[in-house]
N, C-alpha and C positions, 0 to 999 in steps of 0.2 A: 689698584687691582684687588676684588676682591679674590679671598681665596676662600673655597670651600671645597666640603666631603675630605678633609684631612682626619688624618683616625687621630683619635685623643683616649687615651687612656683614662679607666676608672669615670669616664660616660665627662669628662669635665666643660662644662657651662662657660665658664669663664676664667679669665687669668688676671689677677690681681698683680700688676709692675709696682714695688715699694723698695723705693729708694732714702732711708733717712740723712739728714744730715745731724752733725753732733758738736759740742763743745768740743776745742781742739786747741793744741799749742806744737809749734816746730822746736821748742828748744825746752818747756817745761810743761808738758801736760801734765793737768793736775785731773784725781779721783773724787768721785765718779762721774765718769763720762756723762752726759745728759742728752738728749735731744732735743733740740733747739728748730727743725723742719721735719716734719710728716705728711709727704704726700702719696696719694698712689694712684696710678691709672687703670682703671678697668676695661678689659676687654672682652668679648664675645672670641669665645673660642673656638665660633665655627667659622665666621668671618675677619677677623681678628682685627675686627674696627675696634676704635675706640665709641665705649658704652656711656664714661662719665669719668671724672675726676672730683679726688677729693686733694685740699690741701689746707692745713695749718701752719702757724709759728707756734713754738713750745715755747713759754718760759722756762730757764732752767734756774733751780734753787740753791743748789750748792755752791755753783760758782757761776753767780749771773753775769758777770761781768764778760762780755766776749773778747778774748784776746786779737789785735791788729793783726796774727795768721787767720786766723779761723774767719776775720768779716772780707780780708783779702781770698782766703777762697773762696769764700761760699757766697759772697757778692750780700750775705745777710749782714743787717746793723745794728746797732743796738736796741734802735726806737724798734726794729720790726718785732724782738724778743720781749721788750719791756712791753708791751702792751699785749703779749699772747697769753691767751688762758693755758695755766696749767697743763701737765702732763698725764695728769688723771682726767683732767676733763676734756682735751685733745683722745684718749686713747677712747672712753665713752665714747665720743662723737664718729670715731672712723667704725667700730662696731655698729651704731646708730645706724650709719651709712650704709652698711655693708647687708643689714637688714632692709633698709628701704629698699633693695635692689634686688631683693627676693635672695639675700646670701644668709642662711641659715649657718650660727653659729658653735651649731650641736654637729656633729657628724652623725648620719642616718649609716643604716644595714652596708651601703655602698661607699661608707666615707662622705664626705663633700663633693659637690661638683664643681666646686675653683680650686684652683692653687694663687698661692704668691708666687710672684716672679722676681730674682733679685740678681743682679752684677757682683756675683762673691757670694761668700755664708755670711757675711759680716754683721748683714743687717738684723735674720729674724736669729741666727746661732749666738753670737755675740752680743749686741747693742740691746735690744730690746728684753733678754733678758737683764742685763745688768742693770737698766733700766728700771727696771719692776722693783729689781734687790734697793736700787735709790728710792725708792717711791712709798711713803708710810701706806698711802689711799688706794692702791692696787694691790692684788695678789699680788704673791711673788712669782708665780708658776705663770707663765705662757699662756692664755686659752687656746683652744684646742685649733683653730684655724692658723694662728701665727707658728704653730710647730712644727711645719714639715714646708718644705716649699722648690722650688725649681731655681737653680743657680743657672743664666740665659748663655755661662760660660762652657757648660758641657754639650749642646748639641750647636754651639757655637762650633768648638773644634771637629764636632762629628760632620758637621756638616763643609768644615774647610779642611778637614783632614789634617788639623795643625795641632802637634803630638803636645808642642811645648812654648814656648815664647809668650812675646805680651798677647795680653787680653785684657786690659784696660777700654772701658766704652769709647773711647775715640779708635784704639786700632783695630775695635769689631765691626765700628760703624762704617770705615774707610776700606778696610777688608770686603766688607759687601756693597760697597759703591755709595755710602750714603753720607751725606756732610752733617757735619756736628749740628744741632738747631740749639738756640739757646744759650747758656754758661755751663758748662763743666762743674759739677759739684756745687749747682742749686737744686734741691731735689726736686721741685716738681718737672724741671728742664732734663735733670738725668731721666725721671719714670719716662716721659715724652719719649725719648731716643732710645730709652730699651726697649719700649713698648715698638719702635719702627724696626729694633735689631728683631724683634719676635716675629713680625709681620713678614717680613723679608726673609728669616729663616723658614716661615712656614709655605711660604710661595717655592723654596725649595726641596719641599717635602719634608722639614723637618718637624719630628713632633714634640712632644715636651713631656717628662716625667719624673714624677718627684724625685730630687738628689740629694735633698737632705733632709735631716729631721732632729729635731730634739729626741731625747729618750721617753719613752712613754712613762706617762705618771702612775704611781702606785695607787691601787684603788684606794676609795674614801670608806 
């Protein structure tokens, strides 16, 4: 079903779904965390079709070696990390991306016309800057599109009216009648299913608007 004429706040074009995955251990994670998958699904925010997908494997440098939790979840293996281009040249190429698709990287008089979409702060609050702090060939600082973004867990509850409990992407997708597609914690499989939790909340009239954000940077 398509949906449209849903009001979208600050005029926004598109919704950017970025789910990473990362370097991970259940009994000894070691520093610093790295990104080892970067996907993300784009969507048209007045139809909330899918417009394109981007996805990578990260090498990660510090600690290449993936630990037996981290390929048991995330269904990734070694060979797919040992052959992936860097994390500077991974994060180039989704910027690349985002420009072929007429996504300007500068925010204009109005801000941007996308947001990210993400299941938690985790992704662009936490991971991705600690990432940068890992990274000699990138800023350390955010650019300016990765800094603010839409967590799909707050108009989740406004729209089920659910104050408190889980909200993990399988009991949001089950909640609104939808079955899991894919693996759980492969990230281009997670953006896939948030991208349908958004679809689905917007056929309910829900809308989206930014919930989070880094601090704004000090001028230059």
């Amino acid at each position: 079903n398509v949906v449209s004429c849903v009001s979208m706040p600050r005029l926004l074009d598109h919704l950017i779904v970025l789910d990473f995955e990362a370097t991970c251990d259940d009994v000894n994670p070691k520093a610093p965390q790295e990104i080892i998958e970067f996907p993300s699904v784009l969507l048209s925010a007045h139809t909330f079709e899918v417009v394109a997908e981007f996805e990578s494997f990260v090498r990660p440098v510090h600690h290449p070696v993936l630990t037996p939790f981290c390929r048991e979840l995330t269904g990734i293996e070694q060979a797919h990390v040992d052959g992936a281009p860097l994390f500077a040249d991974v994060f180039a190429a989704h910027q690349a991306w985002l420009t072929q698709h007429g996504l300007p990287l500068e925010p204009g008089a109005d801000g941007l016309p996308y947001a990210f979409v993400t299941c938690g702060d985790w992704d662009l609050k936490t991971m991705l800057p600690a990432q940068l702090q890992a990274c000699d060939e990138v800023p350390n600082e955010p650019p300016a599109p990765y800094r603010q973004w839409i967590n799909v867990k707050h108009p989740f509850r406004a729209a089920t009216k659910q104050k408190r409990g889980a909200t993990g992407m399988p009991h949001m997708l089950e909640k609104l009648g939808l079955e899991l597609e894919g693996r759980h914690h492969r990230g281009i499989d997670d953006c896939r299913n948030i991208a349908r939790l958004v679809r689905a909340l917007a056929q309910q009239g829900s809308t989206f608007e930014i919930t989070g954000a880094l601090p704004a940077l000090a001028p230059v």
